[in-house]
N, C-alpha and C positions, 0 to 999 in steps of 0.2 A: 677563489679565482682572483686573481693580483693583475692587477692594471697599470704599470708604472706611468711614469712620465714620459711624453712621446709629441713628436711634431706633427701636421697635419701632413699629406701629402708633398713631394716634393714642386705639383702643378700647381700647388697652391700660389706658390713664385710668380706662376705667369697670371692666377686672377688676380693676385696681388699687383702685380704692372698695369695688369687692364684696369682696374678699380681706379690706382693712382694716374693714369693718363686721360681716363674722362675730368676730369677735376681743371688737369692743367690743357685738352685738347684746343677750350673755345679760346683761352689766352694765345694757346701758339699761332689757331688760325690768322687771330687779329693782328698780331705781332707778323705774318708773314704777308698778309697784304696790306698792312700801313705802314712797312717797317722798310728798310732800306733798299726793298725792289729787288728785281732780276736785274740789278746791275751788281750788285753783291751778291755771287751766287757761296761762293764759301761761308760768308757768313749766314746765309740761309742753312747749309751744310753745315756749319757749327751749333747752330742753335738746335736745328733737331736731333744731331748726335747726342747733344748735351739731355736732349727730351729724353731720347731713350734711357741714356746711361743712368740720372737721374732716379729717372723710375724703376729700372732696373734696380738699384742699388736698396729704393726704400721699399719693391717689392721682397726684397731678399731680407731684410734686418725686420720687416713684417711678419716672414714668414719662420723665420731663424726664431725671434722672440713669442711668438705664439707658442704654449707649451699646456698641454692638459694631460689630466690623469685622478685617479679613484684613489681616495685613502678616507679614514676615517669616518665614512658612510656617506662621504661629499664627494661631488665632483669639482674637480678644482680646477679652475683654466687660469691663466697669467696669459700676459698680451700688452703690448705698446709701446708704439714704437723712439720716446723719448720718454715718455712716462710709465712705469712698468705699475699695471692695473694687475689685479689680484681679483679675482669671483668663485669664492666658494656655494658650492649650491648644494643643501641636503638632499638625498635623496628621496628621503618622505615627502620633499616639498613638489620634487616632482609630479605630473598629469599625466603627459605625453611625452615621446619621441619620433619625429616622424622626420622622414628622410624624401629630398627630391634628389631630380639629377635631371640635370637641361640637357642641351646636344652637349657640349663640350663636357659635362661632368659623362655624361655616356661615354665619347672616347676616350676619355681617359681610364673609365672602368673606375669611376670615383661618383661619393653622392653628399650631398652637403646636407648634415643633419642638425635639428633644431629642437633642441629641449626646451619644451613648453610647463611653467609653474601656473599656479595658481592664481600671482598675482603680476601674471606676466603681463597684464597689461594689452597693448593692439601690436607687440613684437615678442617675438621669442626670448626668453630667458637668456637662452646661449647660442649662440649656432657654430659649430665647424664648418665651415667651407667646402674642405676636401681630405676626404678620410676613403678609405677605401671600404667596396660592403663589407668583406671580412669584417674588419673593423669596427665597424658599422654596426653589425651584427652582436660582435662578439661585445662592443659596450651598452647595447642595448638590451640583449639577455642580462648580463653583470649589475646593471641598474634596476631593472625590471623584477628580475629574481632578490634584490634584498628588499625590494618595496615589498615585494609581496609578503615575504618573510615574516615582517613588522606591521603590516595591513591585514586585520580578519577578512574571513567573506565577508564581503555584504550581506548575499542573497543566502542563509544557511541549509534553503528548503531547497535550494537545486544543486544535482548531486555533480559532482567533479567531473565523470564523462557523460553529462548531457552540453557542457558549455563545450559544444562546438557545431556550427551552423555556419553554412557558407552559401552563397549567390553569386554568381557571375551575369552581367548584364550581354544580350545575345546580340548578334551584329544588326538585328531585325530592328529591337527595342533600342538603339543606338544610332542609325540612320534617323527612326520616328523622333529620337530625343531631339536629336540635332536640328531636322526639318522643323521642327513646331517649337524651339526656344526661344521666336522671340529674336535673334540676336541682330538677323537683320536690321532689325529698328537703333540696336546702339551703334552696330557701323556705319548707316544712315544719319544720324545724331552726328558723330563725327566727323561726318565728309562735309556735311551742311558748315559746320563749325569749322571746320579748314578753308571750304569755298571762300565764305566770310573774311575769314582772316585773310586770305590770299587777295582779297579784290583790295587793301590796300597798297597793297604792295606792286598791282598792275598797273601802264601807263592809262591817264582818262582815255586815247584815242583808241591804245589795244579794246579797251572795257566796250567801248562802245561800238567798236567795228565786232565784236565777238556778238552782244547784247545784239544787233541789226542783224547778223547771220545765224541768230537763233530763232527768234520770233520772226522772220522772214521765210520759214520753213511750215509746211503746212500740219495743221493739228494731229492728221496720222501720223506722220511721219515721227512728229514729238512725242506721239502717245505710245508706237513702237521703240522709238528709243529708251523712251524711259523705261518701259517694261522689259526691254531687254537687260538695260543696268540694273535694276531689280532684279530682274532670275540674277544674274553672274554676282551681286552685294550678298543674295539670298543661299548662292550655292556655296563663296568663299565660307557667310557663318558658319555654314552645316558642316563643310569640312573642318573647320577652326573648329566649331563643337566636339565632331567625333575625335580629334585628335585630342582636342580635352579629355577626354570620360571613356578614351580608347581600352578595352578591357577592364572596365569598373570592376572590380570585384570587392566585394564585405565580408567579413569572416567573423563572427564571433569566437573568441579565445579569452574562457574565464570571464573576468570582469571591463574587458574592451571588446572595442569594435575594431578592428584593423580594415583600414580601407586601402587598397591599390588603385591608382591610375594611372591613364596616362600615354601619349606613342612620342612624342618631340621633350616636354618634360616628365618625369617618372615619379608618382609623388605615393608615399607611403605614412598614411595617417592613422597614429592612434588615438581612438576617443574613448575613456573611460567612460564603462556606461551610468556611472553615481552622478556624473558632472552632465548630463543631459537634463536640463529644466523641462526641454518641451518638444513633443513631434509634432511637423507640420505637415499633410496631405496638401500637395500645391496639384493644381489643374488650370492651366488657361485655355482659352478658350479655343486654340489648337488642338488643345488636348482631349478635354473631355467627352466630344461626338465622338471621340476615338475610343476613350473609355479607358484613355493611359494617367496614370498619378506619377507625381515625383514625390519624392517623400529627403524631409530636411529636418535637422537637429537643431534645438538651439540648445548653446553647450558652456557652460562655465567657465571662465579664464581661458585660456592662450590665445593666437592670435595672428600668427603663422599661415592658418591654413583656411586665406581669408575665398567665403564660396560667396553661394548668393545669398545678397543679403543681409550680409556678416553670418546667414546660420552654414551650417555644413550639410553638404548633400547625403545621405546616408544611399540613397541610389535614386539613379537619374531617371527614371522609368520604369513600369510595367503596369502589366492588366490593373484595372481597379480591384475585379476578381479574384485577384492574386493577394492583394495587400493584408488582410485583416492573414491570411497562415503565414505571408513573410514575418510579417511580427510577431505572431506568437511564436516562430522559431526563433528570433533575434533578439527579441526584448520578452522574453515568459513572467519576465515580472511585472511589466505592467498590462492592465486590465483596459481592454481595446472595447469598443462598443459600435453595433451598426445601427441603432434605434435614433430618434432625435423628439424632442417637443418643441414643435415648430412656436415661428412668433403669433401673437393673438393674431386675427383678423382685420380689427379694429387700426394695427398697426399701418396695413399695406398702404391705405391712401397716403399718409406721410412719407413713403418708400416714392409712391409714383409726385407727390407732389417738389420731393426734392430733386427730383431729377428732371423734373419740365420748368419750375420755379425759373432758373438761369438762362432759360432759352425766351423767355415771353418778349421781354425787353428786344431782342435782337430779332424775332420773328415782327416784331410790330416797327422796328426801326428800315427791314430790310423791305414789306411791304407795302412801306412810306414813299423809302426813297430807290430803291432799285427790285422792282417787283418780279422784275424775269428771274432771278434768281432765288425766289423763295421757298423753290420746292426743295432746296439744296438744304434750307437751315428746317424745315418741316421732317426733312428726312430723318437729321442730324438731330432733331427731338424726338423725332421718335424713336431711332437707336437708344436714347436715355433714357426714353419712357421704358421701353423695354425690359435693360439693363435694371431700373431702379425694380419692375416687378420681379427679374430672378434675384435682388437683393433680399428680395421680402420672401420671396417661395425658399430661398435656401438659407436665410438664416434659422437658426436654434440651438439648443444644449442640451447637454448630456449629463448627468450624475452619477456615475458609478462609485460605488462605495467611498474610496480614496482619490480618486479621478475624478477630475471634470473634462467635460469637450466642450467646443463650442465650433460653428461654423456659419462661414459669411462671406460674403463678395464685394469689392470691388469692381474689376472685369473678371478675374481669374479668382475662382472657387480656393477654400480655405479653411483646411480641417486643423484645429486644434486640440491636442490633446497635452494636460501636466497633473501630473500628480497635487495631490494638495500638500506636500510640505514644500513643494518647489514653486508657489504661488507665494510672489513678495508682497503683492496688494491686494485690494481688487476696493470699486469704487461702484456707488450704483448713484447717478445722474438724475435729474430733471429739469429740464427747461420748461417755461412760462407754457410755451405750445402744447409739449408733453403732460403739463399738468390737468389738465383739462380732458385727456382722455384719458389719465391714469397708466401713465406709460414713463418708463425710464429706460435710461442707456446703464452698459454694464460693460466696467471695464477691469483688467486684471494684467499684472505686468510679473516677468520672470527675468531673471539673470542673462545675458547674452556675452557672446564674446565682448561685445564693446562696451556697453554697462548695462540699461537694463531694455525689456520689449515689452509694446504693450499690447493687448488687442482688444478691440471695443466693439461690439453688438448693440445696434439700436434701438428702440423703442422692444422692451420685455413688457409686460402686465406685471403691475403692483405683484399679482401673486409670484410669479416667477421672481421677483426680484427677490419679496422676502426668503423664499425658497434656497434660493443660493447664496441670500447672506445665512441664512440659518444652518447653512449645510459647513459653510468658512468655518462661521462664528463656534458652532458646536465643534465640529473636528478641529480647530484650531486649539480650543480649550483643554482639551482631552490628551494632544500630543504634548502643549506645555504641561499639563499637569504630569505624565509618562515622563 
């Protein structure tokens, strides 16, 4: 199958203008209100014809000299626009391909694709812009098919038509994702962060005539307001959600995951499943009296297809119930477990003493000096108190032959699970405190898109600890010596 030398798309032209006039738009602004006024209206007329044409021209010699194409088992791209750049890419060095498409790559029936290596780093290898799916398609088979070529299985013990398993996420589990992610909080984050930034920019007398017509307004009133901008902050994320993760679907094909999403951008991600270090069962506290898991990847090199996190979502919901058959359909090679050995007993008073410790000082400051309001910081410890005992009921580990799990909290519950060749460290702890009840922390870190992750489990017993260096240290010795 022969691939020649070929340009991107002809619309490539117009992102090509568009790319080059954000660069020079905040120069023309300044230039058009400092510069010689509505008294010179032609020469405001010439400068912006000049903008377009400009752009025009270096969108066109952009688009002109941009040239790729397949020889020699590389893919070869050329590109630039006074400097002509050359990037050969093997094709064994390749990971992924995966392809988006915003609104504008949607009308035009074009999807901008991103070969992801190995040592791509937090961007993509190469990206096209705008090729068309045909295109799209047809070099993404042609790459795909000589990797595989040149690439044994992996897995030799699963036979050629069992690798294929597929899920589509239902409209049900995709309203629930949305509703309970959370997102409200970062576009809250944000408004707060613009509020801020804006009150510079206000005059003092606006500030203060606003400031006097707010707190002049009675506490219901403010208390309905603001819950009503909460629901409408609340409803915007969930719809921004669903159009995220609109038709999620995952498919296993041979040795990837192919992931679809997406209703405004359309994104089409491959993840080799060799380059997954580590599954995470994620649950906040939204989630779990519901009984819903999200479940995410952390995944060796690229960097493109950044989720949460930096890991990648392998699917954004479903039953808890569900989880352990979704995986043995999706991943058969690795070895899932529902058991746990909880932390000693001995542990939990350190669980609740960390989490009230931070609050003493300010419960005894606020009953000094402003007492009517102490029930507010009593409350607000005892949520901690709380939180610190499901820290302690839900931490533990897991040993499965090759596998380790481990699981812990935060606010939102956290299942770990990696193989042991895809474990870079692992470290077991003791602090002065710890020493005295014979307790240590335990920590273990794996590859991530961005460099490495770590995760840590508090106070284990001496035995546990030796337990899992013994289980590293032996398996470790056994695979170097293989």
């Amino acid at each position: 199958m022969m691939f020649d030398k070929r340009r991107l798309h002809p619309i490539g032209i117009l992102f090509n203008f568009i790319e080059a006039a954000k660069s020079l738009f905040l120069p023309l602004i300044f230039f058009l209100i400092l510069g010689p006024g509505m008294d010179s209206v032609w020469i405001i007329v010439g400068v912006v014809l000049l903008f377009i044409v400009v752009n025009g021209i270096i969108g066109f010699l952009k688009w002109w000299r941009f040239t790729y194409w397949v020889e020699d088992r590389e893919l070869r791209i050329e590109f630039g626009l006074f400097v002509k750049n050359k990037r050969f890419i093997p094709i064994e060095r390749i990971q992924s391909i995966d392809n988006k498409a915003g609104i504008f790559h949607q009308l035009f029936k074009v999807v901008k694709l991103d070969i992801e290596t190995a040592g791509g780093g937090g961007d993509a290898e190469a990206s096209l812009s705008t090729v068309t799916k045909e295109e799209a398609e047809l070099l993404r088979s042609l790459l795909m098919e000589r990797k595989e070529v040149q690439e044994p299985n992996l897995y030799e013990g699963w036979e050629t038509d069992q690798k294929i398993f597929s899920r589509k996420v239902t409209f049900l589990e995709l309203v629930i994702a949305a509703a309970t992610s959370g997102g409200v909080g970062v576009i809250l984050s944000a408004l707060f962060a613009f509020v801020f930034q804006l009150e510079e920019f206000i005059p003092d007398q606006m500030y203060e005539s606003i400031y006097e017509q707010v707190i002049s307004q009675s506490i219901l009133f403010l208390s309905i307001a603001s819950l009503i901008l909460f629901v409408f902050l609340w409803a915007l994320a969930s719809l921004w959600g669903i159009q995220k993760q609109f038709e999620f679907t995952i498919t296993r094909k041979g040795d990837d995951l192919v992931i679809t999403r997406g209703l405004l951008e359309k994104v089409h991600l491959t993840v080799p499943v060799k380059k997954i270090q580590a599954l995470r069962y994620h649950q906040n506290i939204g989630r779990q009296p519901l009984g819903y898991v999200s479940i995410l990847a952390e995944v060796a090199g690229g960097g493109s297809n950044k989720e949460t996190d930096f890991s990648t979502i392998l699917f954004p919901i479903m039953k808890e119930v569900e989880l352990l058959t979704f995986l043995e359909n999706l991943l058969p090679e690795w070895e899932l477990n529902t058991s746990w050995e909880p932390l000693p007993v001995r542990s939990r008073k350190r669980y609740l003493f960390r989490a009230l410790i931070l609050f003493v000082p300010i419960i005894v400051a606020v009953a000094w000096l402003i007492p009517a309001y102490l029930w507010i910081v009593l409350l607000a410890a005892g949520i901690s108190v709380f939180f610190g005992y499901l820290r302690f009921k839900d931490g533990g580990y897991f040993i499965m032959n090759d596998f380790f799990s481990t699981r812990f909290r935060m606010i939102s519950r956290e299942v770990v699970i990696t193989p042991l060749k895809r474990v870079q460290s692992i470290s077991l702890k003791q602090q002065p405190f710890q020493k005295r009840a014979h307790l240590f922390s335990f920590e273990f870190s794996v590859i991530s898109k961005q460099s490495g992750k770590d995760f840590l489990l508090k106070d284990l017993s001496k035995e546990q600890g030796d337990r899992i260096w013994s289980w590293y240290s032996r398996n470790r010795d056994e695979k170097l010596t293989e």
